[in-house]
C-alpha atoms as one frame of an Amber mdcrd trajectory, in Angstrom:
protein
   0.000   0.000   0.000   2.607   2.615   1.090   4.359   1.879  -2.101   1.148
   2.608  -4.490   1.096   5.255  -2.443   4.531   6.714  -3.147   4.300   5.958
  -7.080   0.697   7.979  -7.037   2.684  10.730  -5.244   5.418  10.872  -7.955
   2.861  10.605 -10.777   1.234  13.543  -9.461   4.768  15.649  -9.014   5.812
  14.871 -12.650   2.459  16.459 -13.915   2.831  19.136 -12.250   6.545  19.924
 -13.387   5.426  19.150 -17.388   2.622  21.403 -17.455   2.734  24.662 -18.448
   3.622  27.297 -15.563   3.091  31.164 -17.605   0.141  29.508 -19.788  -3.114
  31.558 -19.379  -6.217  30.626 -21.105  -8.207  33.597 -22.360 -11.846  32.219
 -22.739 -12.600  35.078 -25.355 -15.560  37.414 -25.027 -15.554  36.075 -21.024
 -18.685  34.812 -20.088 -20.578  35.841 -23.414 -18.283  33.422 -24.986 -18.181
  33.742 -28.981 -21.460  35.456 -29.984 -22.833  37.894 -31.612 -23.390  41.585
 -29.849 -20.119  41.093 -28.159 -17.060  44.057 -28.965 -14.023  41.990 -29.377
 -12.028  44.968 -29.995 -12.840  46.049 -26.285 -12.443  42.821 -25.079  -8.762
  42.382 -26.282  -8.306  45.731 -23.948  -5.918  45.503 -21.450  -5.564  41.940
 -21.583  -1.500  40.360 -22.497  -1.583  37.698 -24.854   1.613  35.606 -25.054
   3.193  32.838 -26.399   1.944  29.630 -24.558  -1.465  31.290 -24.146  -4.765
  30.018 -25.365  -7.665  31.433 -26.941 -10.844  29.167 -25.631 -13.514  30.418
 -28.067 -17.051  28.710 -26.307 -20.178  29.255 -28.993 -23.422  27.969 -30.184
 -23.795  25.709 -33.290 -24.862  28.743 -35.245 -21.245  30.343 -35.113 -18.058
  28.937 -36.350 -14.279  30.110 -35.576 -12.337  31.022 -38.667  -8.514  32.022
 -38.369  -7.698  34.044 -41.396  -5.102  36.160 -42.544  -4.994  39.990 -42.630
  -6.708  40.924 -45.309  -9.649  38.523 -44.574 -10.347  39.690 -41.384 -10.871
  43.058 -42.954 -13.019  42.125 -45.876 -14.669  39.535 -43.501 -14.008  36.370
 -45.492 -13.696  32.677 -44.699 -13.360  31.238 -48.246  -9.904  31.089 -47.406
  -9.573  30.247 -44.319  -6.205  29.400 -42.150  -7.678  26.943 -40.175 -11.489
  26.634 -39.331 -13.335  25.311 -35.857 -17.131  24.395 -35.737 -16.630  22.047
 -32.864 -18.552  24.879 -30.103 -15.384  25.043 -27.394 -12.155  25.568 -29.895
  -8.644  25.910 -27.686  -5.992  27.336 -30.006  -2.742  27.681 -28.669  -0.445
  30.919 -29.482   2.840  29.514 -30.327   4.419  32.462 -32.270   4.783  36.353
 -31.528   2.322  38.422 -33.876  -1.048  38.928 -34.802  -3.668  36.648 -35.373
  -7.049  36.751 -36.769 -10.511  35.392 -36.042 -13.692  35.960 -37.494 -17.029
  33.776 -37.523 -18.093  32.324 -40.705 -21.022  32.008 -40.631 -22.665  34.771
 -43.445 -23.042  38.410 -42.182 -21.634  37.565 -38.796 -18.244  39.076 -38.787
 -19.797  41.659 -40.144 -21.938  42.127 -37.480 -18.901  42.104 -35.180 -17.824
  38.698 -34.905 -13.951  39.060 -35.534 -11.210  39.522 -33.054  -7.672  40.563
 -33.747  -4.917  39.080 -31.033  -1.465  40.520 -30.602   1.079  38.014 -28.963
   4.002  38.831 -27.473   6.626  36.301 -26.732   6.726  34.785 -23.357   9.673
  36.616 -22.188   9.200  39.388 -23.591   8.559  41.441 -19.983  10.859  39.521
 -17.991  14.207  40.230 -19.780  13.060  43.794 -20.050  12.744  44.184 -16.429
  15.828  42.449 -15.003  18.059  43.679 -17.968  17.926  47.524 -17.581  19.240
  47.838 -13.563  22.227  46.100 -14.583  23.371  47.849 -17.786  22.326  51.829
 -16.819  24.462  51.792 -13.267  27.576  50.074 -14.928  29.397  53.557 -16.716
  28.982  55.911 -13.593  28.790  53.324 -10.234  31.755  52.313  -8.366  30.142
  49.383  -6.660  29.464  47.609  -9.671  31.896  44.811 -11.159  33.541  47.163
 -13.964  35.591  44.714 -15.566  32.561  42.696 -16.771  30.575  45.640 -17.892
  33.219  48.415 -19.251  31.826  50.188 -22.690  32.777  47.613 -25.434  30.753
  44.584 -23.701  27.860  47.106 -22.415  25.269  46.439 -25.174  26.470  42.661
 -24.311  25.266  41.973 -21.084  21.596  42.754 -21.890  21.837  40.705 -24.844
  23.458  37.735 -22.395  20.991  38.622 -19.968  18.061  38.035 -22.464  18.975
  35.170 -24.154  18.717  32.723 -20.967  15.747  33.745 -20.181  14.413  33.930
 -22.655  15.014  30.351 -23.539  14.641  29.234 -20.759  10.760  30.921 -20.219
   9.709  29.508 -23.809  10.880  26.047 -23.154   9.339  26.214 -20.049   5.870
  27.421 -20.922   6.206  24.803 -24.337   6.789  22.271 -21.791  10.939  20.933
 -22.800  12.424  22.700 -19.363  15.513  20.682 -18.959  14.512  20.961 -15.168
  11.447  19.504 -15.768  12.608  16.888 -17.618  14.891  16.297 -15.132  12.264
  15.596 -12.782  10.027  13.309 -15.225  13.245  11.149 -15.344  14.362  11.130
 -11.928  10.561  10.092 -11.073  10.515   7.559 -13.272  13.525   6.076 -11.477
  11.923   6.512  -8.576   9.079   4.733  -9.551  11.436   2.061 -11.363  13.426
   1.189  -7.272   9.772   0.956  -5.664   8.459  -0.877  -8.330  11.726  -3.327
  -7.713  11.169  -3.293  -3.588
């Protein structure tokens, strides 16, 4: 018993360390869902959208999700369609920085109002921001800091450096390949392996 108990407890710890820790799901137009009398455009306001997000569109039978390109979305046309989603609770993941478009297809919808335009930024895109400035703007003038590492030539390097971790390190993570967590999956599985064994 205690050692069903200790594999359910390590089954449980690798889940948690694969899934996604930044993702957010955005169930669009809240609790309207995807409908029709609903401003998108005002939705979308204020709200982040980044990579490792999801868009959760929830609607009736009537209405359809359509991703389509630019152009589409402002002539309101699904003939050709990216992808298209009739199944009434769509989750589309937002792997890639940029804009995306949505309309209904159903006819004179979108034209009613039934389109939404998503920006996506990437995943680290505030986190490298924040940490990299304090470092770089005391490095010319402050005494305390470590000059050698930060003198003029390598200045616009250490943000750069900075970035470039974590930034790596926050996409991986939120796509679900963090060498950390994968660490854990496999050191769980040996775990589970020796109690199996005992």
């Amino acid at each position: 018993m205690a050692g069903a108990a200790v594999i359910a407890g390590l089954v449980l710890l690798a889940a948690a360390a694969v899934s996604p820790a930044y993702a957010t799901d955005h169930v669009v137009g809240d609790a309207s869902g995807w409908t029709s009398g609903v401003d998108y455009t005002t939705w979308t306001k204020g709200k982040t959208f980044s990579v490792g997000d999801n868009l959760v569109f929830q609607y009736s039978a009537m209405h359809t999700v359509a991703e389509v390109s630019s152009a589409d979305y402002s002539a309101c046309s699904a003939s050709n369609s990216l992808q298209s989603y009739s199944d009434q609770n769509t989750k589309i993941p937002l792997t890639a920085p940029g804009t995306r478009y949505f309309i209904c297809g159903t006819p004179g919808h979108c034209s009613g109002g039934m389109k939404l335009a998503v920006t996506v930024s990437a995943a680290a895109a505030t986190a490298p921001a924040a940490s990299s400035p304090p470092a770089t703007p005391g490095t010319p003038g402050d005494d305390d800091d470590t000059p050698p590492a930060t003198t003029t030539p390598s200045a616009s390097t250490p943000p750069a450096t900075t970035a470039a971790p974590t930034t790596r390190s926050t996409s991986t993570s939120a796509a679900g390949e963090d060498p950390l967590a994968i660490g854990v999956l496999a050191g769980a599985a040996g775990l589970v392996g020796l109690a199996l064994m005992a």
